[in-house]
PyMOL Python script that loads the backbone (N, CA, C, O; Angstrom):
from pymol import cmd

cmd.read_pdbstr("""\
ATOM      1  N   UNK A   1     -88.591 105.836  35.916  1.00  0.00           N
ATOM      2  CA  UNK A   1     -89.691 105.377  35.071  1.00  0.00           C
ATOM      3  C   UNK A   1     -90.975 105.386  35.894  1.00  0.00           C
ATOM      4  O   UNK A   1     -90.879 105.112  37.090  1.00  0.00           O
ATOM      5  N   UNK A   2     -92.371 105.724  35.283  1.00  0.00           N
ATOM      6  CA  UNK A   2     -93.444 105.729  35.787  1.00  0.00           C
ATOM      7  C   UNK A   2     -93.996 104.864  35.561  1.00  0.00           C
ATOM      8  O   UNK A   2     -94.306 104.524  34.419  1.00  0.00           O
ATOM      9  N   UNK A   3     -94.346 104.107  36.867  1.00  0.00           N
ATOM     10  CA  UNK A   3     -94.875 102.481  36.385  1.00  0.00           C
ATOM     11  C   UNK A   3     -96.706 102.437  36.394  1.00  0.00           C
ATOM     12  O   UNK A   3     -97.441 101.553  35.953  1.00  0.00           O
ATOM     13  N   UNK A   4     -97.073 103.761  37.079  1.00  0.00           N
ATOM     14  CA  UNK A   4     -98.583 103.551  37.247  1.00  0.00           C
ATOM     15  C   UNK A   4     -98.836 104.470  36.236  1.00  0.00           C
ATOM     16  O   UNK A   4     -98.539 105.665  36.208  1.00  0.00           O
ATOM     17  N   UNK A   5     -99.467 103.731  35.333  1.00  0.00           N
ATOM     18  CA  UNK A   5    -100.299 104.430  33.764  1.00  0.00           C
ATOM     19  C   UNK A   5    -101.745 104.798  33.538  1.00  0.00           C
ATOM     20  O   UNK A   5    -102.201 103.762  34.024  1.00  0.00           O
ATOM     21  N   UNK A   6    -102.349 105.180  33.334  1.00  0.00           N
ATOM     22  CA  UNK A   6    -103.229 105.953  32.784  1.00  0.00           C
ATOM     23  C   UNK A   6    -104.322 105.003  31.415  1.00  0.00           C
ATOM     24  O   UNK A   6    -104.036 105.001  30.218  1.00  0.00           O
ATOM     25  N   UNK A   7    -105.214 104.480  31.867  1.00  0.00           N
ATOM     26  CA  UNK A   7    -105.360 103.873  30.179  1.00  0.00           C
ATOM     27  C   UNK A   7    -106.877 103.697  30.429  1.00  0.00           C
ATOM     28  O   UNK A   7    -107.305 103.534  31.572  1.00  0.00           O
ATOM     29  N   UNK A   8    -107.689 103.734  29.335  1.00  0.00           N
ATOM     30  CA  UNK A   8    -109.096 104.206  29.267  1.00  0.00           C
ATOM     31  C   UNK A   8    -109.837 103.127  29.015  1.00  0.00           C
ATOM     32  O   UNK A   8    -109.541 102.537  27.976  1.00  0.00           O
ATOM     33  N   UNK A   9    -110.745 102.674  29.678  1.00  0.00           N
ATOM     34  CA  UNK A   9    -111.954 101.680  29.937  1.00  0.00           C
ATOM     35  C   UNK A   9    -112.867 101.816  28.965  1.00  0.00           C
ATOM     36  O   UNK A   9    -113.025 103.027  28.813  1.00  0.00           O
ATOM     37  N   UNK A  10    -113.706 101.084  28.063  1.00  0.00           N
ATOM     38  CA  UNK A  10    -115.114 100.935  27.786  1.00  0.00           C
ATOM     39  C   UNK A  10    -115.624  99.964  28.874  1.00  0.00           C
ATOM     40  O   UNK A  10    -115.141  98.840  29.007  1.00  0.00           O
ATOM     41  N   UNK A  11    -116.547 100.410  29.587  1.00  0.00           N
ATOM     42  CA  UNK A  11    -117.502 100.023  30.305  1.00  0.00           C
ATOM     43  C   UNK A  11    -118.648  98.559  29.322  1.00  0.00           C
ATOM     44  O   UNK A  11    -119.560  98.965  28.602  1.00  0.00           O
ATOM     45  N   UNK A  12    -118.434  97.203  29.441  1.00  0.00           N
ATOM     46  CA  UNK A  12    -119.778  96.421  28.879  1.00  0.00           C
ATOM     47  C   UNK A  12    -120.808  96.539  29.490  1.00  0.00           C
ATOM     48  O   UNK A  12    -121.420  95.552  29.084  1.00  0.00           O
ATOM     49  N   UNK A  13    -121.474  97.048  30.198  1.00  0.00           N
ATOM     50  CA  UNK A  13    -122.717  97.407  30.313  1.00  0.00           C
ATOM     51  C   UNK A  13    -123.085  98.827  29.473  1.00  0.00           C
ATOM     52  O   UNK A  13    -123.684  98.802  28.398  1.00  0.00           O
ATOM     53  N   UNK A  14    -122.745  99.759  29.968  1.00  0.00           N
ATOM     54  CA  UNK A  14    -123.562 100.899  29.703  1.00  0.00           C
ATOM     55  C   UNK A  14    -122.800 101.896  28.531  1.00  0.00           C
ATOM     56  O   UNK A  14    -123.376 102.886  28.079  1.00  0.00           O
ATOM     57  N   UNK A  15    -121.266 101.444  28.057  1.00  0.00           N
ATOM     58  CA  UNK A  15    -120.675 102.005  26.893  1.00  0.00           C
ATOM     59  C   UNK A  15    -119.728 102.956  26.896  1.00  0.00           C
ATOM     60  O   UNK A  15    -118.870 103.190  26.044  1.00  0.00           O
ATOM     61  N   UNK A  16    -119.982 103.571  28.078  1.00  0.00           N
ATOM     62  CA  UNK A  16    -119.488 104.955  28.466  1.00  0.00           C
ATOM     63  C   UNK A  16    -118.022 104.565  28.902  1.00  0.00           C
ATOM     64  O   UNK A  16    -117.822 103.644  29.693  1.00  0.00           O
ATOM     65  N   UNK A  17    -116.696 105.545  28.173  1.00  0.00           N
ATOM     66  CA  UNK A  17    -115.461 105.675  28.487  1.00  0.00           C
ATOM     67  C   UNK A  17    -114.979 106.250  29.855  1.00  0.00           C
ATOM     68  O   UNK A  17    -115.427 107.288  30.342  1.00  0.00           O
ATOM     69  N   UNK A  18    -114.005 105.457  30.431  1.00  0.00           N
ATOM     70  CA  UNK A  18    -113.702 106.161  31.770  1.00  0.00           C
ATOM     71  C   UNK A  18    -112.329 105.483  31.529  1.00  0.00           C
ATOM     72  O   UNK A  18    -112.095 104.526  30.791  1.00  0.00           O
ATOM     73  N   UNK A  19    -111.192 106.412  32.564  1.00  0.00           N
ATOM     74  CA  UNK A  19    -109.785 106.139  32.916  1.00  0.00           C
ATOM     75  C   UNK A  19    -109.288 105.523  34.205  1.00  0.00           C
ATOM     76  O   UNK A  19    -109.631 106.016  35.280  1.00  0.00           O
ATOM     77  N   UNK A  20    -108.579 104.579  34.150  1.00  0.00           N
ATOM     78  CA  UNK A  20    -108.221 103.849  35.320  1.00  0.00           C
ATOM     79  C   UNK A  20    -106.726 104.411  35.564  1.00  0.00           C
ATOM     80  O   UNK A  20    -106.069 104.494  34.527  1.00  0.00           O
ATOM     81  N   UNK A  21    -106.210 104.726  36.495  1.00  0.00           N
ATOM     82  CA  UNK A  21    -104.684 104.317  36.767  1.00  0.00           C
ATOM     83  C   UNK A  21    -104.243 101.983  36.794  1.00  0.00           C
ATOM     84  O   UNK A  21    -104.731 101.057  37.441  1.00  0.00           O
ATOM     85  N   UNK A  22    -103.421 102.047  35.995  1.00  0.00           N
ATOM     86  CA  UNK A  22    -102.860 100.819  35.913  1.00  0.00           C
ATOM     87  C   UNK A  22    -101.306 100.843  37.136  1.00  0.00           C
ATOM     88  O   UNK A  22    -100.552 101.770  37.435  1.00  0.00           O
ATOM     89  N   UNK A  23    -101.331  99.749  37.469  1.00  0.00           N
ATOM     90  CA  UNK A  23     -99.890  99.296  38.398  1.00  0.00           C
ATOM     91  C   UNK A  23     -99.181  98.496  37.775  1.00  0.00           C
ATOM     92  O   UNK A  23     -99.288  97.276  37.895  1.00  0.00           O
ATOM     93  N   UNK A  24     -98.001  99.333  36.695  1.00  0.00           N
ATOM     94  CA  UNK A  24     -97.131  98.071  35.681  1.00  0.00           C
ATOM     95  C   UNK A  24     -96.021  97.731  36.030  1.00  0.00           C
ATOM     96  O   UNK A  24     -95.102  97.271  35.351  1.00  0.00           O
ATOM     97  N   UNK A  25     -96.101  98.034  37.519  1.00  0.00           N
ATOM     98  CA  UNK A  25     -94.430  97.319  37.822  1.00  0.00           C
ATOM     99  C   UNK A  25     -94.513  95.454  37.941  1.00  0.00           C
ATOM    100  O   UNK A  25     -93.530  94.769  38.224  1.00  0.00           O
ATOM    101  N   UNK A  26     -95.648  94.998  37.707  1.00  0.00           N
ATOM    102  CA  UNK A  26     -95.633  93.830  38.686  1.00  0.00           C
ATOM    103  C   UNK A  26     -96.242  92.967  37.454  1.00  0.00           C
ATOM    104  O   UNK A  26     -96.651  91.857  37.795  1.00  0.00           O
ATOM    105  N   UNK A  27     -96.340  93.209  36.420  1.00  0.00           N
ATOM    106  CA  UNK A  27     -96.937  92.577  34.705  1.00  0.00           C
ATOM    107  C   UNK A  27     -98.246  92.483  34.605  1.00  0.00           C
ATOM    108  O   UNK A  27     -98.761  93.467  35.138  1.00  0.00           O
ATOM    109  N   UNK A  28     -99.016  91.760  34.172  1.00  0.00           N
ATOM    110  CA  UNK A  28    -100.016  91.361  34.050  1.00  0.00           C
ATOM    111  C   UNK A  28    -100.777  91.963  35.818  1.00  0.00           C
ATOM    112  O   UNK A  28    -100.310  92.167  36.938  1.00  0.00           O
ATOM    113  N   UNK A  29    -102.132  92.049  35.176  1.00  0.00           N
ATOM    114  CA  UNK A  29    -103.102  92.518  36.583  1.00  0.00           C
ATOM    115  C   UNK A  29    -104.329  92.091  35.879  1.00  0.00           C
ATOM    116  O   UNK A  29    -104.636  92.185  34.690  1.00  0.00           O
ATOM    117  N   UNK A  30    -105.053  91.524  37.047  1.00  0.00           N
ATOM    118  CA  UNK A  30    -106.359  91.287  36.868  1.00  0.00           C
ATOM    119  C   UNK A  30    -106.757  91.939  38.229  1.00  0.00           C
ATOM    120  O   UNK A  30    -106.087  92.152  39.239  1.00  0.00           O
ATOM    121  N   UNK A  31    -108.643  92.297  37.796  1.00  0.00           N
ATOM    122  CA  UNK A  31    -109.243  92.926  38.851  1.00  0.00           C
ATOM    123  C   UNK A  31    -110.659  93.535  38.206  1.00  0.00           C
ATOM    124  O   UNK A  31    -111.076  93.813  37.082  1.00  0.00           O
ATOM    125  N   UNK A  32    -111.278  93.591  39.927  1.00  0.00           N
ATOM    126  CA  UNK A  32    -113.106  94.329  39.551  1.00  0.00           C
ATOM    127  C   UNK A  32    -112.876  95.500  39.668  1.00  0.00           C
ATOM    128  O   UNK A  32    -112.046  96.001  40.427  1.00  0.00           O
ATOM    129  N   UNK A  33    -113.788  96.199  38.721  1.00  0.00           N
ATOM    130  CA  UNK A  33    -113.396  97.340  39.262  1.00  0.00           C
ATOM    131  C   UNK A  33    -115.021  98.242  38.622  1.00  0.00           C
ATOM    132  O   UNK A  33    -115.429  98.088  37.471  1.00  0.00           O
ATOM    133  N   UNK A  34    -115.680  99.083  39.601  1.00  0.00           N
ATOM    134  CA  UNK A  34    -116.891  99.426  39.445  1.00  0.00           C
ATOM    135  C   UNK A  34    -116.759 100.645  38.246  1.00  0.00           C
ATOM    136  O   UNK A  34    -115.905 101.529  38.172  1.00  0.00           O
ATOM    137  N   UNK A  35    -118.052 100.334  37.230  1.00  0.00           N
ATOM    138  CA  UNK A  35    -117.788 101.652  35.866  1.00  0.00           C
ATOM    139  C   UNK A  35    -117.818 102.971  37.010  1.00  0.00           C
ATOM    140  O   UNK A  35    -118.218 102.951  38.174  1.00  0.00           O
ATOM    141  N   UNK A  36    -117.276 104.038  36.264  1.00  0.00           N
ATOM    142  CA  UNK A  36    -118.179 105.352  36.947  1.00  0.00           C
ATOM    143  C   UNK A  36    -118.769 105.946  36.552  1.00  0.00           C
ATOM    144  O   UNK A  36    -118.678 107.159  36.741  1.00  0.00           O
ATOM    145  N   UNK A  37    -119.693 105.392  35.787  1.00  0.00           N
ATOM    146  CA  UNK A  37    -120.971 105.950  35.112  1.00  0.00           C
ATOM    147  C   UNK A  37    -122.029 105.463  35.906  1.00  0.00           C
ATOM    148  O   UNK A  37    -122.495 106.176  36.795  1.00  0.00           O
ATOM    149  N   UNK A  38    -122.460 104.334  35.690  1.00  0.00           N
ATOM    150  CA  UNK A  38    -123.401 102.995  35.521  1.00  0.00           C
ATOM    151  C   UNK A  38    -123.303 101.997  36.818  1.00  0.00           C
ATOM    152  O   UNK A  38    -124.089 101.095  37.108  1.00  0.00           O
ATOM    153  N   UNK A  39    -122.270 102.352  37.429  1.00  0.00           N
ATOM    154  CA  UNK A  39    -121.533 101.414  38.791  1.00  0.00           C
ATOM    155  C   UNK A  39    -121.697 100.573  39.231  1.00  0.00           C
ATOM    156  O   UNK A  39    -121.739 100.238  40.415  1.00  0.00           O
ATOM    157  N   UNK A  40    -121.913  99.698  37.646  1.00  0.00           N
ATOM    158  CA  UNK A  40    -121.700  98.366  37.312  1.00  0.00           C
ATOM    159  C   UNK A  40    -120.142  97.702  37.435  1.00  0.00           C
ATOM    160  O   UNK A  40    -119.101  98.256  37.082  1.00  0.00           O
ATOM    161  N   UNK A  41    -120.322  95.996  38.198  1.00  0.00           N
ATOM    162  CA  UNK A  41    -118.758  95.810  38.267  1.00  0.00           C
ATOM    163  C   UNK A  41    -118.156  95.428  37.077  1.00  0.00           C
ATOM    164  O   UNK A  41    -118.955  94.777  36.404  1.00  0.00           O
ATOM    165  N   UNK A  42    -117.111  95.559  36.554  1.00  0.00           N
ATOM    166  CA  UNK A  42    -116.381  95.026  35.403  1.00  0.00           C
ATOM    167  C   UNK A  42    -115.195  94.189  35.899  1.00  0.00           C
ATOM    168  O   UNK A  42    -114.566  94.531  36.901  1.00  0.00           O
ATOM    169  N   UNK A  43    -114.848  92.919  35.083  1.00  0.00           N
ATOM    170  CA  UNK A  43    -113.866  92.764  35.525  1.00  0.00           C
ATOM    171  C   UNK A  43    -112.758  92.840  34.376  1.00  0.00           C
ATOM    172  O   UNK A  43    -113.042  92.398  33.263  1.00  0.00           O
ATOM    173  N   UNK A  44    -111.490  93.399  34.629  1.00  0.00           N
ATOM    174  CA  UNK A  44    -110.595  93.811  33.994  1.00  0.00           C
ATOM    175  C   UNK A  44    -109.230  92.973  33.705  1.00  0.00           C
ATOM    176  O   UNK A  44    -108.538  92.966  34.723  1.00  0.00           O
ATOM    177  N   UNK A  45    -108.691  92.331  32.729  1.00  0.00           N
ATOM    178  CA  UNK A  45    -107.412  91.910  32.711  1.00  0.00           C
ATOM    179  C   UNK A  45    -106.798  93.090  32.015  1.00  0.00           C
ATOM    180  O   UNK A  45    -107.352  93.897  31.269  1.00  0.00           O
ATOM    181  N   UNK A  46    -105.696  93.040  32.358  1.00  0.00           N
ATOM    182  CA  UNK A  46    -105.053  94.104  31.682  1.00  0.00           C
ATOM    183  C   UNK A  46    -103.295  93.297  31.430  1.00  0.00           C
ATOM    184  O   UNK A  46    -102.766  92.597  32.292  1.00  0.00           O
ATOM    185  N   UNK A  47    -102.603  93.656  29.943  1.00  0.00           N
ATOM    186  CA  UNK A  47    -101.728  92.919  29.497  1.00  0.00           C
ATOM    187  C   UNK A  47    -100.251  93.888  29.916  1.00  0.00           C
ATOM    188  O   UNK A  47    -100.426  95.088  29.704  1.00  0.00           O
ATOM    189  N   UNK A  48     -99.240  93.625  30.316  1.00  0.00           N
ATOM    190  CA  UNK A  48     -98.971  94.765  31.087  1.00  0.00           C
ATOM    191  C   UNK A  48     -97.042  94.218  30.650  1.00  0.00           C
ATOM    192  O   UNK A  48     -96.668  93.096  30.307  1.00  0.00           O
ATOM    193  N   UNK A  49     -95.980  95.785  30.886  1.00  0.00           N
ATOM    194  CA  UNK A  49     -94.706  95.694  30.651  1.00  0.00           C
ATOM    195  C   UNK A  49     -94.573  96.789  31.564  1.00  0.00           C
ATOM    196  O   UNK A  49     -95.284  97.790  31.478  1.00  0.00           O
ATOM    197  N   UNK A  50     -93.672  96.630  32.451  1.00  0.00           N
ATOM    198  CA  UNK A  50     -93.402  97.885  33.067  1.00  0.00           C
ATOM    199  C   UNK A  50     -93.697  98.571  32.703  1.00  0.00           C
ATOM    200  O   UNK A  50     -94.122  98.166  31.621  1.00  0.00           O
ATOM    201  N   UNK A  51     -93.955 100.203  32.796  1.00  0.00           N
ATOM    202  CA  UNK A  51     -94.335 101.033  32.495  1.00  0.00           C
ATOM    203  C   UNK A  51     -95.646 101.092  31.046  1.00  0.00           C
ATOM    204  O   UNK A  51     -96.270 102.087  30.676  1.00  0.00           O
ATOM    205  N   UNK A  52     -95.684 100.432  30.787  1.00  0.00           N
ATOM    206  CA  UNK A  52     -96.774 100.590  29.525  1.00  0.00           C
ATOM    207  C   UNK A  52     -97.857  99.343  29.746  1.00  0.00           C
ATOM    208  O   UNK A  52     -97.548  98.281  30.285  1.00  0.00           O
ATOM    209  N   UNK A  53     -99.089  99.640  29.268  1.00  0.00           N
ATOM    210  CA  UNK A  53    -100.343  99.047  29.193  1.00  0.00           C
ATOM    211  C   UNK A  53     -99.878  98.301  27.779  1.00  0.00           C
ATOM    212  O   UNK A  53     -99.114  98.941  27.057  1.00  0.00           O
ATOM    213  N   UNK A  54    -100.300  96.981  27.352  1.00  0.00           N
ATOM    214  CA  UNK A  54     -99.855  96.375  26.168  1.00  0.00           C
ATOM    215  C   UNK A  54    -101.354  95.904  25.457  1.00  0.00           C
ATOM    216  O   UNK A  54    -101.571  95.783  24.252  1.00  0.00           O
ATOM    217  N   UNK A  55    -102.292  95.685  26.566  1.00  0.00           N
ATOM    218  CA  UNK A  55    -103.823  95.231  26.111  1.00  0.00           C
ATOM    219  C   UNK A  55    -104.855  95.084  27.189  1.00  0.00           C
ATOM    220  O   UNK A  55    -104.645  94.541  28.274  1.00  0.00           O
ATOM    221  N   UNK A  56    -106.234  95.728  26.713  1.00  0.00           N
ATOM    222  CA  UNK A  56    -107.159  95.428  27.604  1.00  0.00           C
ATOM    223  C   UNK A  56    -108.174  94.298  27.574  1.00  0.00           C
ATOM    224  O   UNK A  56    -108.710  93.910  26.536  1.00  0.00           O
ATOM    225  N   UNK A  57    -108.373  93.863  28.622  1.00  0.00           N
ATOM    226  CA  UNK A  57    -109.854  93.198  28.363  1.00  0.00           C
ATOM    227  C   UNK A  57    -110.951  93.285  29.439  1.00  0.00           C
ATOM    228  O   UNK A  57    -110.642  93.153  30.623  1.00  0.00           O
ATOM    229  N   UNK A  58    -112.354  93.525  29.023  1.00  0.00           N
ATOM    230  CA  UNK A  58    -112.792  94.128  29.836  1.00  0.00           C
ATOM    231  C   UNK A  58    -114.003  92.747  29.558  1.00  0.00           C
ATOM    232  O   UNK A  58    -113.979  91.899  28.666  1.00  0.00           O
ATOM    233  N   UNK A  59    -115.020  92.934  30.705  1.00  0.00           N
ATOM    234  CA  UNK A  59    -116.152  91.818  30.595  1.00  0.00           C
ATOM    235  C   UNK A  59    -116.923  91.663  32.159  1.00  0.00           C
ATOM    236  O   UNK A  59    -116.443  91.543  33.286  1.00  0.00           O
ATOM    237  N   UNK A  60    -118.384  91.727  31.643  1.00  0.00           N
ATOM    238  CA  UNK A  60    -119.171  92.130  32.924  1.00  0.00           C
ATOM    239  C   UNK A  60    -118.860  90.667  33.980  1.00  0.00           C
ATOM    240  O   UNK A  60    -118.969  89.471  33.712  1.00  0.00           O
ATOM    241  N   UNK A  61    -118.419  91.402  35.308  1.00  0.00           N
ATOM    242  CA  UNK A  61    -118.268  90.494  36.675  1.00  0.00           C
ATOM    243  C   UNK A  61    -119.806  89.881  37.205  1.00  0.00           C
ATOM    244  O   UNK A  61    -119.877  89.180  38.215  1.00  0.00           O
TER     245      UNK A  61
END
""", "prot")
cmd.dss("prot")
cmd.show_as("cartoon", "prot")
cmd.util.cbc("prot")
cmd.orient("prot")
């Protein structure tokens, strides 16, 4: 099973879509992580099951 996923960001500052790799072996993750547009920080929870992304939440750091 592939536990690091693939799952796509809206940026709250500047709007613009970008892709993160996720780490779902370990559940739930929180973290900053700079847009790559705008390279503004965001901070990210992400809702997490092994292998699959379950929900995002995104909100300026």
């Amino acid at each position: 099973m592939n536990y690091i996923v693939e799952t796509e960001i809206v940026c709250p500052f500047c709007g613009e879509a970008f892709a993160t790799a996720v780490d779902t072996s370990q559940g739930d993750v929180s973290t900053i992580e700079d847009c790559t547009v705008c390279c503004r920080p965001i901070a990210l929870h992400f809702e997490c099951e092994p292998g699959e992304v379950l929900s995002v939440d995104s909100s300026r750091a």
